[in-house]
DRENDO-1510 file (C-alpha; in Angstrom, 1 decimal, always signed):
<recs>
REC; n; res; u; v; w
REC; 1; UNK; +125.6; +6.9; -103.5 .
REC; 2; UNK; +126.9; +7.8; -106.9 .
REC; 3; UNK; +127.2; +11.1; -105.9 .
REC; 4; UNK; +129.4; +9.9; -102.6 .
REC; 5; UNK; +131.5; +7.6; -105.1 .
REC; 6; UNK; +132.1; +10.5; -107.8 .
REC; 7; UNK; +133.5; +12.9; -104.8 .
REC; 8; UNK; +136.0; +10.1; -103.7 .
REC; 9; UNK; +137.1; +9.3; -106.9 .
REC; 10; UNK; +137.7; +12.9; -107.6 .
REC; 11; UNK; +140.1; +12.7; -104.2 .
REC; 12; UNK; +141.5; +10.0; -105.6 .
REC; 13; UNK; +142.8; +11.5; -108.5 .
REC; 14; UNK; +143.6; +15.0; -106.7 .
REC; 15; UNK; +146.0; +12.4; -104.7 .
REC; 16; UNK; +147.2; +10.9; -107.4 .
REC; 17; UNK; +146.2; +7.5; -107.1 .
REC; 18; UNK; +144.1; +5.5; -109.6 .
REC; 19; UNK; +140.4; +6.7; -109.4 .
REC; 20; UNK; +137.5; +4.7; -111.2 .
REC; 21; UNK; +134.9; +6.3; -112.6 .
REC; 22; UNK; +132.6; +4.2; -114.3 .
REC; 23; UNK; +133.1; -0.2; -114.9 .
REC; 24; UNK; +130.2; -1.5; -117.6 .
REC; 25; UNK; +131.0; -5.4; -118.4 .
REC; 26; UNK; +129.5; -5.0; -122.2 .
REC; 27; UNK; +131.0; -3.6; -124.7 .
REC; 28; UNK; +132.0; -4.7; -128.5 .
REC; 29; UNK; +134.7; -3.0; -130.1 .
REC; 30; UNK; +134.5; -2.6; -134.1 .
REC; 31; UNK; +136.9; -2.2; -137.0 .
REC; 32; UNK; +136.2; +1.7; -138.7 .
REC; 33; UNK; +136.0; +1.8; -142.4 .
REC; 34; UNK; +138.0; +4.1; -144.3 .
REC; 35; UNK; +136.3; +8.1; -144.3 .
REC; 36; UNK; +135.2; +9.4; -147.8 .
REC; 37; UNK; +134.4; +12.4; -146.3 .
REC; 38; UNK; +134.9; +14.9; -143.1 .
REC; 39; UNK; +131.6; +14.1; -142.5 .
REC; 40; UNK; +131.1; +12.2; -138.8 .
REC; 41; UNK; +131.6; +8.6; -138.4 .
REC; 42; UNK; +128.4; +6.3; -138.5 .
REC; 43; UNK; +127.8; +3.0; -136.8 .
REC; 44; UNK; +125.7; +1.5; -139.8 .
REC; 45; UNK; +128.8; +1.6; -141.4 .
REC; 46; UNK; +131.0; -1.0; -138.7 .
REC; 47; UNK; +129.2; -4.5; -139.2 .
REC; 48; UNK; +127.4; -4.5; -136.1 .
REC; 49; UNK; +126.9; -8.1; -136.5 .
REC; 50; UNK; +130.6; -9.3; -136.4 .
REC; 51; UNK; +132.4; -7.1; -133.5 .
REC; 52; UNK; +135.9; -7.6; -133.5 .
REC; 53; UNK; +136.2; -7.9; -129.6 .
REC; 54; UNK; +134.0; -7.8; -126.8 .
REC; 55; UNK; +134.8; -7.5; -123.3 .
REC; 56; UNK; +134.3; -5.0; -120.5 .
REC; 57; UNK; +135.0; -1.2; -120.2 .
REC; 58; UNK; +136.7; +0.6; -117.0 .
REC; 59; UNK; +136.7; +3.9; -116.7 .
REC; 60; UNK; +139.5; +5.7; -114.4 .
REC; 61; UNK; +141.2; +8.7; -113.6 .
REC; 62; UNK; +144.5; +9.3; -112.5 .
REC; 63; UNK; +145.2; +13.6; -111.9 .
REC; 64; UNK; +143.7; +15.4; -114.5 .
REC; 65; UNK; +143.6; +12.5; -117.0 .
REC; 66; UNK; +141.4; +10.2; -117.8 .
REC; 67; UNK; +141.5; +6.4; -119.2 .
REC; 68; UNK; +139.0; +4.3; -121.1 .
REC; 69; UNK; +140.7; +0.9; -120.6 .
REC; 70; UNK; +138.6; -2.1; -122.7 .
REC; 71; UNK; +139.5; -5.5; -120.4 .
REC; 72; UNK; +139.2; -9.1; -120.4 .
REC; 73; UNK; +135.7; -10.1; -118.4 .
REC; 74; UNK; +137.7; -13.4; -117.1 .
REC; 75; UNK; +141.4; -12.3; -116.7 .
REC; 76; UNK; +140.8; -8.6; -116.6 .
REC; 77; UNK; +143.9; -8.3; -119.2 .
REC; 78; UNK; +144.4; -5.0; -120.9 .
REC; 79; UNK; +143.2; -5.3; -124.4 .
REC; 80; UNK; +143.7; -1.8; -125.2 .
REC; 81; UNK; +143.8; +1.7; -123.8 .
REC; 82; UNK; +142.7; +5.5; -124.8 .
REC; 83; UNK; +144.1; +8.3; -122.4 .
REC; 84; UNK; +141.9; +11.2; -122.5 .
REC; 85; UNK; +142.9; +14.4; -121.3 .
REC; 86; UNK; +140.3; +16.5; -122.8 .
REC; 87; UNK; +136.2; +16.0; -123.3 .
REC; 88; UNK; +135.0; +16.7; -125.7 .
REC; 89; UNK; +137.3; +15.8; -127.8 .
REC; 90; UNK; +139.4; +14.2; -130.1 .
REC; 91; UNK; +140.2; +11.4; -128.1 .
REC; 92; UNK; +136.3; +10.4; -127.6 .
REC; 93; UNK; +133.8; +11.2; -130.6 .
REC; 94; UNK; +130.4; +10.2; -130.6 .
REC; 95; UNK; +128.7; +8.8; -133.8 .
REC; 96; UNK; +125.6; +10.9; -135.7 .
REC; 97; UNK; +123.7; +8.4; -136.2 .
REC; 98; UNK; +123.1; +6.3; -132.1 .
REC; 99; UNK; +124.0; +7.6; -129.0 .
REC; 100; UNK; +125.3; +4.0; -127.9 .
REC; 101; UNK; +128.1; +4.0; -130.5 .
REC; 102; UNK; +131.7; +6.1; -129.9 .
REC; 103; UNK; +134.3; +6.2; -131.6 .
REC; 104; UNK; +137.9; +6.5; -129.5 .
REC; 105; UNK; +141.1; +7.0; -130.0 .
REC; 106; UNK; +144.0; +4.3; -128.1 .
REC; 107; UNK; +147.5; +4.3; -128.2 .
REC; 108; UNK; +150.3; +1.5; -127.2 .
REC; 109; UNK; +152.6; +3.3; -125.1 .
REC; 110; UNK; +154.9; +3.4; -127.5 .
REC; 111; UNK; +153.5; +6.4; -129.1 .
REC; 112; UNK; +151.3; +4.4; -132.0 .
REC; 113; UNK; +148.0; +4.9; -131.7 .
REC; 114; UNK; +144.5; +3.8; -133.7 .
REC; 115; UNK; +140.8; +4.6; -133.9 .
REC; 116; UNK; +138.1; +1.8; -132.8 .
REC; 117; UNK; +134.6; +1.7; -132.7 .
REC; 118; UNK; +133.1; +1.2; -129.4 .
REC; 119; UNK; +129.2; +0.2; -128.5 .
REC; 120; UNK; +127.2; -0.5; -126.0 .
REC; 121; UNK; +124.7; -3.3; -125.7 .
REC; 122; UNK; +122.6; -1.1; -123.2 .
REC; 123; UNK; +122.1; +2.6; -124.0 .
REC; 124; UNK; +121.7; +3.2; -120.1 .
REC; 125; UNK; +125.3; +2.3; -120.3 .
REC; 126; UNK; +125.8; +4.5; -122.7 .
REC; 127; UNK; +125.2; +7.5; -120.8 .
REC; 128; UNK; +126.9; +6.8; -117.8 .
REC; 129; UNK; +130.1; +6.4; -119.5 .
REC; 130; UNK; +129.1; +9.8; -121.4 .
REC; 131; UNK; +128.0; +11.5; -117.5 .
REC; 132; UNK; +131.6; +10.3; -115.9 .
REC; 133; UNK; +133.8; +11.7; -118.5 .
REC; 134; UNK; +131.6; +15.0; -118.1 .
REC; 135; UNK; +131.8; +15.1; -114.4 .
REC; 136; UNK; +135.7; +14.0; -114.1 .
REC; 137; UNK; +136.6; +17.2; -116.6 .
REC; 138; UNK; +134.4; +19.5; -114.6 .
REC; 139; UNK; +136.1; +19.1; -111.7 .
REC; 140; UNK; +139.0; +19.5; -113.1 .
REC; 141; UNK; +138.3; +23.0; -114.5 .
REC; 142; UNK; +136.7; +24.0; -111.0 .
REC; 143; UNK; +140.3; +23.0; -109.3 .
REC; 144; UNK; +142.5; +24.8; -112.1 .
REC; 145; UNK; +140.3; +27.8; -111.6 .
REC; 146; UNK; +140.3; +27.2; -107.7 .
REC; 147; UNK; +144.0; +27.4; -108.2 .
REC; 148; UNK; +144.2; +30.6; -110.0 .
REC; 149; UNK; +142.3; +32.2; -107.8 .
REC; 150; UNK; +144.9; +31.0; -104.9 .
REC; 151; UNK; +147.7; +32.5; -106.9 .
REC; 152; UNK; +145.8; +35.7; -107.6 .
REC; 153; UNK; +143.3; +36.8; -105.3 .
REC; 154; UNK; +143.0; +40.4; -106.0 .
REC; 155; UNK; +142.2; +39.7; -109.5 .
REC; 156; UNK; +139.1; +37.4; -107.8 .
REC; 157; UNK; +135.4; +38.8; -108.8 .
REC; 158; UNK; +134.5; +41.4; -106.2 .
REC; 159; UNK; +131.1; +41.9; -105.1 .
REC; 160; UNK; +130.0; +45.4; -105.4 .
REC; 161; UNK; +126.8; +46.2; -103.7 .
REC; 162; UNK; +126.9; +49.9; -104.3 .
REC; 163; UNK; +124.1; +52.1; -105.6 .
REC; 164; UNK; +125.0; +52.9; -109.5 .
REC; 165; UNK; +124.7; +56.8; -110.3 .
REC; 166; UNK; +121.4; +57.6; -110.9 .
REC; 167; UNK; +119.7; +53.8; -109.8 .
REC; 168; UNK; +117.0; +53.7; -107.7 .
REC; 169; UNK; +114.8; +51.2; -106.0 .
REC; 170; UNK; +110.9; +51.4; -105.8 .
REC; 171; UNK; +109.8; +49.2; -102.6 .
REC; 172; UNK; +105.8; +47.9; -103.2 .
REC; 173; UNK; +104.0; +46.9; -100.2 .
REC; 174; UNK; +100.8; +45.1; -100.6 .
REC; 175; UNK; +97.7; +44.9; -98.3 .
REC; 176; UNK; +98.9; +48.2; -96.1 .
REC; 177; UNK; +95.8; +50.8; -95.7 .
REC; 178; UNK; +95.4; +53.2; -93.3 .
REC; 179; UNK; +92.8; +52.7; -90.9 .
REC; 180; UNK; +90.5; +55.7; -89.4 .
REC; 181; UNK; +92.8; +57.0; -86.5 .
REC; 182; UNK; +96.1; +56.2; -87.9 .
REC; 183; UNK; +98.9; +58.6; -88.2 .
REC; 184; UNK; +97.7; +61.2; -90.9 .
REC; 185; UNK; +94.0; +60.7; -90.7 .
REC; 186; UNK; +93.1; +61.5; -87.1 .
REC; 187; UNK; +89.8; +63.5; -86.6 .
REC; 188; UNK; +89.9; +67.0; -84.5 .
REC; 189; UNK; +88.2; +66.5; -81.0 .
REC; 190; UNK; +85.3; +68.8; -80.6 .
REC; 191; UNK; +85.7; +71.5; -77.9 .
REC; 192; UNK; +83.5; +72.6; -75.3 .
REC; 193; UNK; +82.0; +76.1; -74.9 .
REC; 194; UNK; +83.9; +75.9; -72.2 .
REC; 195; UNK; +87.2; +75.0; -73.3 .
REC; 196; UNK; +87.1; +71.3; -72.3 .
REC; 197; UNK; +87.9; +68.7; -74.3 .
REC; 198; UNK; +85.6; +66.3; -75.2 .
REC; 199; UNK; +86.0; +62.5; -76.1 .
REC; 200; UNK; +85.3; +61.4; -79.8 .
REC; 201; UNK; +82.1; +60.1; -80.7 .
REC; 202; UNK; +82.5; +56.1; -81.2 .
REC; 203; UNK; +83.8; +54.7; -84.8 .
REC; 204; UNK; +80.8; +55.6; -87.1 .
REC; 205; UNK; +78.6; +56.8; -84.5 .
REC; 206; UNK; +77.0; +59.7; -85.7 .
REC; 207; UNK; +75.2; +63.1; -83.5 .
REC; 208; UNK; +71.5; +63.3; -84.9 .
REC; 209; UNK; +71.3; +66.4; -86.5 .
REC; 210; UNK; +71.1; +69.5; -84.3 .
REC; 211; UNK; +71.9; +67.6; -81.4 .
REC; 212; UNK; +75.4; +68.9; -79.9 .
REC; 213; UNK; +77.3; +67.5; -77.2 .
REC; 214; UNK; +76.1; +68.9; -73.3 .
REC; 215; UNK; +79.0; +70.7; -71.4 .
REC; 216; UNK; +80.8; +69.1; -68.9 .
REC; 217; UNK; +82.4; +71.6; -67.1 .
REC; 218; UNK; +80.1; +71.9; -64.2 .
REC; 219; UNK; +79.0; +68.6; -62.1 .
REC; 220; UNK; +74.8; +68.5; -61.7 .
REC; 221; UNK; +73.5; +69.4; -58.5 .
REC; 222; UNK; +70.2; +68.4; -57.1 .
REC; 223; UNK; +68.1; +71.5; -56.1 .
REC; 224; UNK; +68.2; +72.6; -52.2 .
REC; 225; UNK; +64.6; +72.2; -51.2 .
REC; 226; UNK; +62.9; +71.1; -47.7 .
REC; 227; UNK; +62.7; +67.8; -48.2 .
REC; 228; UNK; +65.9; +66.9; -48.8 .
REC; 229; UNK; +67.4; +68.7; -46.1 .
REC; 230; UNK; +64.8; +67.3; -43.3 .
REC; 231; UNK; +65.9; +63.6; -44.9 .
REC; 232; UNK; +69.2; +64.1; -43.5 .
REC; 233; UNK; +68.1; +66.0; -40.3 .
REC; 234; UNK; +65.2; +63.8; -39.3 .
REC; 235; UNK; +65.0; +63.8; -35.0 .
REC; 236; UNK; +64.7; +60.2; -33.4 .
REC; 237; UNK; +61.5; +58.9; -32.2 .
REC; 238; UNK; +62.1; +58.3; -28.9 .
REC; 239; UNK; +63.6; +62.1; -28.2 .
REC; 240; UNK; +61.1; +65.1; -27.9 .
REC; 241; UNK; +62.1; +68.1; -29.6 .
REC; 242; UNK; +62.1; +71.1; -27.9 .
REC; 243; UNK; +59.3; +73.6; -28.3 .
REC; 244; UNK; +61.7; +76.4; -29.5 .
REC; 245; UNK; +62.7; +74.0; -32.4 .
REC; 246; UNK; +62.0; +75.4; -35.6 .
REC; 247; UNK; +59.2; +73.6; -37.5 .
REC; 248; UNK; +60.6; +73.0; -40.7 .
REC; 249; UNK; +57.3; +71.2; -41.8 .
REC; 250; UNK; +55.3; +73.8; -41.6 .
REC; 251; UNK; +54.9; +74.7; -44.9 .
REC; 252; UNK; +53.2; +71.3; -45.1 .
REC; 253; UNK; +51.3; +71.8; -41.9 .
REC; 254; UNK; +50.0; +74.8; -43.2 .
REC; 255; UNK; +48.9; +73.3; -46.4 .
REC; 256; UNK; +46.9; +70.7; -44.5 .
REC; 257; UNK; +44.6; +73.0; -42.9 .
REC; 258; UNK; +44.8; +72.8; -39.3 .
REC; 259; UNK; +47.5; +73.8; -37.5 .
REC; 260; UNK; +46.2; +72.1; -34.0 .
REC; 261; UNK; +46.6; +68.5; -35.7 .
REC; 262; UNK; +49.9; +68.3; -35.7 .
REC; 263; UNK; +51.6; +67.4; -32.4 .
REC; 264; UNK; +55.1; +68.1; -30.9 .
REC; 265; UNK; +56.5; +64.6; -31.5 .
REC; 266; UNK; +58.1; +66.0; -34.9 .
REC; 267; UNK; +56.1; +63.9; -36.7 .
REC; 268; UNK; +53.8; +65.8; -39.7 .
REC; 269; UNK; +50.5; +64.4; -40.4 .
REC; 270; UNK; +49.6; +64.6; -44.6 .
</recs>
């Protein structure tokens, strides 16, 4: 909220109307005591006890200026007021000995003007008064340079992302190995006497030693021998070979020892 408040007032015063910054209802207002040095002022030296007024403070702002106007709490009357177009300042000093006494600087209009002592019963009062006075003058440095900038852009500050001569940039990127595989560290496949290529072995898998890997390049064939050829060829039961069909069990007929014990229905006896 005071954050909203501080941006309207600050379009206030960019309009030109009367913006108010800051309104505390405490204040005392003291006489000052002649200086006996340039020293800063001090508020153990104002009677504390016996302010000469007390009322309430407004702060506004009106353009670039601002105005510390000490009020009447009942009537609101104008008791007295300090323009201040510059903070710090000579217009608004603070004392060195509390940070809830200043010391500022009014005039009449009519060009006379006088220094009083101003406190504040609360020091959190204190520093908002300090804060708006801070904040007003602020912006107005950001809108005069806003302004020059407007009337001059060329002679705005240019970004320059260009490499300098001789600058360089080193790039560090953590947590990046190279696994087994990668690009840069792949293994050779072995090679076949034969020329094929073989597969890898798998990740840390390892040949026993002396052990090398068989060829591939010719498919295993079972061995052509009787038995497998009569398992495809085997006649039906129920049809009687003919006698002139070759007995291709009679290796095992013969190994049985009588011929005359085996019979024509294709059938061997073991």
């Amino acid at each position: 909220m005071e954050a909203a408040g501080q941006s309207g007032a600050a379009m206030e015063a960019a309009a030109g109307s009367e913006a108010v910054l800051c309104v505390k209802p405490a204040v005392h207002v003291y006489r000052l005591p002649p200086r006996a040095s340039n020293r800063g002022y001090r508020a153990a030296e104002w009677q504390l006890e016996q302010p000469a007024w007390s009322g309430r403070m407004r702060v506004t702002a009106r353009g670039s200026v601002a105005f510390i106007k000490l009020e009447d709490k009942s009537t609101g009357e104008l008791f007295a007021q300090a323009p201040v177009e510059q903070f710090p300042g000579i217009a608004v000093e603070s004392v060195t000995d509390s940070s809830r006494y200043f010391v500022i600087r009014v005039e009449d209009g009519n060009g006379r003007r006088a220094f009083i002592g101003v406190g504040f019963v609360d020091r959190g009062d204190a520093f908002d008064f300090n804060v708006a006075l801070q904040d007003h003058f602020r912006w107005v440095k950001q809108q005069s340079e806003l302004a020059r900038q407007a009337e001059n852009p060329e002679q705005g500050p240019k970004l320059d992302l260009g490499f300098k001569e001789g600058q360089t940039i080193k790039l560090n990127i953590a947590n990046m190995k190279k696994k087994e595989g990668a690009s840069g560290t792949t293994r050779p496949r072995p090679v076949a006497p034969a020329g094929l290529s073989l597969l890898p072995p798998p990740p840390g898998g390892k040949l026993p030693s002396g052990e090398h890997p068989s060829s591939l390049s010719n498919p295993t064939q079972l061995p052509r021998t009787p038995i497998t050829d009569s398992l495809l060829s085997w006649p039906q039961p129920t049809a009687a070979p003919s006698a002139t069909t070759s007995d291709v069990w009679g290796d095992f007929a013969t190994a049985s020892g009588s011929a005359s014990t085996q019979t024509n229905t294709g059938w061997v006896q073991f």
